[in-house]
C-alpha positions, -999 to 999 in steps of 0.1 A, spaced: -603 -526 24 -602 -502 52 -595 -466 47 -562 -476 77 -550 -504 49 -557 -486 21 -536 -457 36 -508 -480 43 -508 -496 13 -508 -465 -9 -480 -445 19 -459 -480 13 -460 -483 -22 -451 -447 -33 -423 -446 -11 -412 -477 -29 -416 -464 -60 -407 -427 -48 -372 -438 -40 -365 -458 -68 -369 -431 -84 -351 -405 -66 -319 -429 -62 -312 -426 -99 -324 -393 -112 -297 -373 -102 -276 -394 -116 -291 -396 -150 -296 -362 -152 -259 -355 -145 -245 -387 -168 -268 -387 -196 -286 -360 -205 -263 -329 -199 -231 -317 -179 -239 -282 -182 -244 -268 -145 -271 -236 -155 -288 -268 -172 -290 -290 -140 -298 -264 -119 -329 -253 -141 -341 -284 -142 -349 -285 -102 -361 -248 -111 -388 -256 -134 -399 -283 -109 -403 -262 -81 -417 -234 -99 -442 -254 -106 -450 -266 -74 -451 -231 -64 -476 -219 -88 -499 -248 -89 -496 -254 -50 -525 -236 -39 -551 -240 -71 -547 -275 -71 -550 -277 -29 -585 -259 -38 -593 -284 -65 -588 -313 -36 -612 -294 -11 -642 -282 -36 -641 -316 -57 -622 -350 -46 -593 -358 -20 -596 -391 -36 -593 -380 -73 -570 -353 -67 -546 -379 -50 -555 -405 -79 -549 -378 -108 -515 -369 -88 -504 -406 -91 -512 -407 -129 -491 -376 -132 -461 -382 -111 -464 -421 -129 -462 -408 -163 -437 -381 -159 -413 -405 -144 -418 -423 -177 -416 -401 -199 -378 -384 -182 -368 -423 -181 -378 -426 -219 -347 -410 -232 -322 -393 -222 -333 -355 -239 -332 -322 -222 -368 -308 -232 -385 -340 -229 -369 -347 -192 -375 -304 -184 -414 -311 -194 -415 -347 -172 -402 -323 -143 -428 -299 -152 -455 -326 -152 -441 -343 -123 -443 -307 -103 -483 -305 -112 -487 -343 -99 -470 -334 -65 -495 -305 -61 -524 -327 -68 -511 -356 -44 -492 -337 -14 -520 -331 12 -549 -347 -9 -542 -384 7 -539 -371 43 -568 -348 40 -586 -380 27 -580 -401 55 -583 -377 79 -619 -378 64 -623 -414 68 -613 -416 100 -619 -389 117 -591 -364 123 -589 -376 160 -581 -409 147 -555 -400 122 -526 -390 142 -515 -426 152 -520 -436 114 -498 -408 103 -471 -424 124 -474 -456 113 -476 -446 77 -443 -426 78 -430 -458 94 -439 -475 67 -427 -454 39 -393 -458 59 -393 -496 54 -402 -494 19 -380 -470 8 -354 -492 18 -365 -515 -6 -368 -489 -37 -332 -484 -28 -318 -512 -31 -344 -521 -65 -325 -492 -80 -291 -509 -72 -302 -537 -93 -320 -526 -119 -298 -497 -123 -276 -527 -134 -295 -528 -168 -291 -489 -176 -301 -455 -154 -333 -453 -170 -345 -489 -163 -356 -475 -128 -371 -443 -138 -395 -464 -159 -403 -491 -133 -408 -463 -109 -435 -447 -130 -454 -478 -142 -459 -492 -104 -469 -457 -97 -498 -456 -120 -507 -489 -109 -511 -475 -75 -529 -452 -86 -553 -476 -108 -554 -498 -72 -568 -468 -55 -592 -456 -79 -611 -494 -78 -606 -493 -32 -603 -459 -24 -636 -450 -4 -648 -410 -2 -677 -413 25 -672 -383 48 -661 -358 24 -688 -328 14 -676 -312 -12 -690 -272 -23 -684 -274 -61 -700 -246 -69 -679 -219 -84 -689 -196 -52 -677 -225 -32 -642 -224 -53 -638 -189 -54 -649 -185 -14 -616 -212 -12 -593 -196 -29 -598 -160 -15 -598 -172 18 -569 -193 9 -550 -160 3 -564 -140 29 -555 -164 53 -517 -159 40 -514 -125 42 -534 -122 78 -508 -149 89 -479 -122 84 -501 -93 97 -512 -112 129 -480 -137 140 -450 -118 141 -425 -143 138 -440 -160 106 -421 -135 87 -389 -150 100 -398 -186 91 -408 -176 52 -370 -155 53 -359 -187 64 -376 -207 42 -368 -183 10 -327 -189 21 -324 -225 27 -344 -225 -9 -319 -200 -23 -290 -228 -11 -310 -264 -17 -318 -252 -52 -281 -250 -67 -267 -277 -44 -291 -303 -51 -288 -297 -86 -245 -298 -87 -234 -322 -62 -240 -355 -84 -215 -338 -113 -193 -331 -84 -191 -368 -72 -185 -378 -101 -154 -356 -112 -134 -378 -88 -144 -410 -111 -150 -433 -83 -136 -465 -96 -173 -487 -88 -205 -485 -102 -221 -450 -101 -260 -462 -87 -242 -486 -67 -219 -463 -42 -250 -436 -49 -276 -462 -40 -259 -471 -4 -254 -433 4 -287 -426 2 -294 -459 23 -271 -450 49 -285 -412 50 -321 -426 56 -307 -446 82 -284 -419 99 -313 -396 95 -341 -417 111 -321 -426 140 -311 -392 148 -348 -380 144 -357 -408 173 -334 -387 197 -347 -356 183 -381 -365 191 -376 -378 225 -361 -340 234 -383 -320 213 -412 -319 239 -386 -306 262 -371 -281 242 -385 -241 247 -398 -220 222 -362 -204 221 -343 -236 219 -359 -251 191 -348 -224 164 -314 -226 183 -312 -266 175 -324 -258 136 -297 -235 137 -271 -261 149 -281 -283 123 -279 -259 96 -246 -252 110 -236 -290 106 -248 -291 74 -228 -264 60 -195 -272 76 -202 -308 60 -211 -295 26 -178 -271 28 -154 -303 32 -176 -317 6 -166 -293 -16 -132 -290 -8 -126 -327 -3 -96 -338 -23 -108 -375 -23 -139 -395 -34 -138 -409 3 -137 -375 23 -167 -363 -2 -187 -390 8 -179 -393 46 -190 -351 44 -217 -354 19 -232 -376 46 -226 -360 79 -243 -328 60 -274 -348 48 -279 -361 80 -279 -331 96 -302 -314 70 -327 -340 68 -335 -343 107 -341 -301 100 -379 -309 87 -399 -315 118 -385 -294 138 -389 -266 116 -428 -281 118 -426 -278 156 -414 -243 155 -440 -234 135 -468 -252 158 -452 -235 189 -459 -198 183 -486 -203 152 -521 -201 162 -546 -226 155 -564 -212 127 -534 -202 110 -512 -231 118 -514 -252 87 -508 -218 59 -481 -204 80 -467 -241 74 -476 -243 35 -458 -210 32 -425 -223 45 -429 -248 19 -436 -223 -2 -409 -199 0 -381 -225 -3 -394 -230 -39 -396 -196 -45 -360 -189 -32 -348 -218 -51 -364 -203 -84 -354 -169 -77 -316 -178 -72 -312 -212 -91 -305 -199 -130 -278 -177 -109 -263 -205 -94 -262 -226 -122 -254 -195 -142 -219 -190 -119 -213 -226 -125 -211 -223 -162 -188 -191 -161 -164 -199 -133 -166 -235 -122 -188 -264 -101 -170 -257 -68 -176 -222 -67 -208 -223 -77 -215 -251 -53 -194 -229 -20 -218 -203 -33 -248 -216 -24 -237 -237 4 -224 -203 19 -259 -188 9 -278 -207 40 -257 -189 63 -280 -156 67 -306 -185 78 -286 -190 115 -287 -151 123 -322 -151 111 -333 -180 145 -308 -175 167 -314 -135 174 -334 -128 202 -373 -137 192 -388 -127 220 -375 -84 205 -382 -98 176 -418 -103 184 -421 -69 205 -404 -45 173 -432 -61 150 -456 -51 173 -445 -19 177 -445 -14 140 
């Protein structure tokens, strides 16, 4: 098999599995195994505190050793912590499934594209890319909709589907997966030499490109609001006890999110090459905008119906956010810097979601869900002064300085 089909096949498959997995969590978390919010929200804590901490070790492990076995190991991982949450419904045993699940990410996320780009030739990888997150698209569909059925048969029956056809990707890949243009340094010079330069390149980032500093404040608030929301809004849904089956109406939101989403990225991406460096914070910042005013009616909504309708106007809005916050990024980073100043926005919405989280989820307990959910849906707010002020000043003061 080509390195092309096997890329395919592996991108189509884990989204598959990916969103069958991601259709039901939530809602097993919030039905089954507690309804305390400081609970729910550390759970998305310990998972991206993980992927914070192991991000860049295990990104050094894939360039001094394997992109092939760090993205097989990641696939064991992720497999066998989706398992073990679905297994039963116990706080510790889910928290350390999320922990597991955070290391697997690490060693996956980045490892497969590096690998192909290998393969290939990075000249010849942009086109794949494409076609890969095309198909991911198409089969996530599909995991949907397998979680609306087997969800039929209890919330963990998916989990553990998920994680057994994930591991059997990853068993697939170990026996096709080729590793021919890949020259690995595994000495512990090589590794060190990685990792130091690794962090060097971080902290010359903020020292040399002004405005990266306002992408990782950014990316630290949106993680300070994502964190508590994405952990509360399932109990909140289901306060209103929607009178039809909970992975059913859950299932076709996500479905007609994706759907919303991917058709308002195709009119995003036919403007985004005509957009200035100016306007593309300003259109993040309209988004952001959108999603907040739609997450405020979702909190306030009096009526199952008017939480959905604004759960998904806000999701919409928030998910078509991603590339152009990539695009941003490529527009004013330079070359050599370009792909750590992007890891690092990645990076500080984890560490604003672990920072803030336990507080969120902390407010929840001692007050109630709705204010702790206003709270951090208020809390991206900061995140529209911080790209709509003049950057251009911006730029010039830090220079200065």
């Amino acid at each position: 098999m080509t390195p092309r089909a096997t890329y395919y096949v592996m991108r189509g498959t884990f989204s598959l599995f990916y969103r069958m997995w991601l259709t039901v969590t939530l809602l097993y978390h919030a039905e089954m195994v507690t309804t305390d919010p400081l609970l729910l929200v550390l759970l998305n804590v310990v998972h991206e505190g993980t992927v914070f901490l192991f991000e860049i070790p295990t990104g050094v492990v894939a360039d001094a050793y394997s992109r092939k076995w760090s993205t097989i190991i990641g696939l064991f991982l992720i497999g066998g912590a989706y398992c073990l949450e679905g297994s039963a419904p116990i706080y510790g045993r889910v928290l350390l499934a999320l922990f597991i699940y955070g290391i697997g990410f690490t060693f996956f996320s980045g490892a497969n594209d590096a690998w192909l780009a290998d393969e290939i030739g990075p000249e010849h990888a942009a086109p794949v890319y494409m076609r890969g997150t095309q198909i991911s698209l198409i089969f996530g569909q599909g995991g949907i909709l397998g979680a609306i059925v087997m969800g039929q048969f209890g919330l963990q029956m998916p989990l553990i589907i998920a994680g057994i056809g994930i591991m059997l990707l990853g068993f697939f890949l170990a026996m096709t997966m080729t590793e021919e243009g890949f020259s690995p340094d595994r000495s512990i010079e090589g590794v060190r030499a990685r990792l130091t330069k690794t962090i060097h390149q971080s902290t010359g980032a903020l020292r040399t490109q002004p405005l990266l500093l306002n992408v990782v404040l950014v990316g630290v608030i949106v993680g300070t609001s994502v964190g508590g929301f994405d952990g509360l809004f399932t109990p909140h849904f289901l306060s209103f006890d929607p009178q039809i089956d909970s992975v059913i109406w859950y299932g076709l939101l996500e479905a007609a999110i994706s759907l919303a989403s991917a058709l308002m990225l195709e009119v995003i991406r036919r403007r985004a090459k005509h957009l200035s460096s100016d306007q593309v914070p300003r259109t993040i910042a309209l988004l952001y905008l959108g999603t907040i005013i739609g997450n405020v009616v979702f909190v306030l909504a009096g009526n199952f119906g008017m939480a959905i309708l604004a759960f998904w106007v806000s999701q919409m809005f928030r998910s078509t956010t991603r590339p152009l916050i990539t695009i941003w990024i490529n527009q004013f980073a330079e070359s050599h810097v370009r792909a750590t100043a992007i890891s690092m926005y990645w990076q500080s919405i984890a560490l604003g979601n672990v920072i803030t989280g336990p507080f969120i989820g902390l407010i929840g307990r001692l007050f109630s869900l709705q204010v702790a959910l206003m709270t951090s849906v208020l809390a991206l707010s900061p995140s529209l002064w911080l790209l709509t002020r003049n950057q251009n000043a911006d730029e010039s003061f830090n220079e200065q300085a």
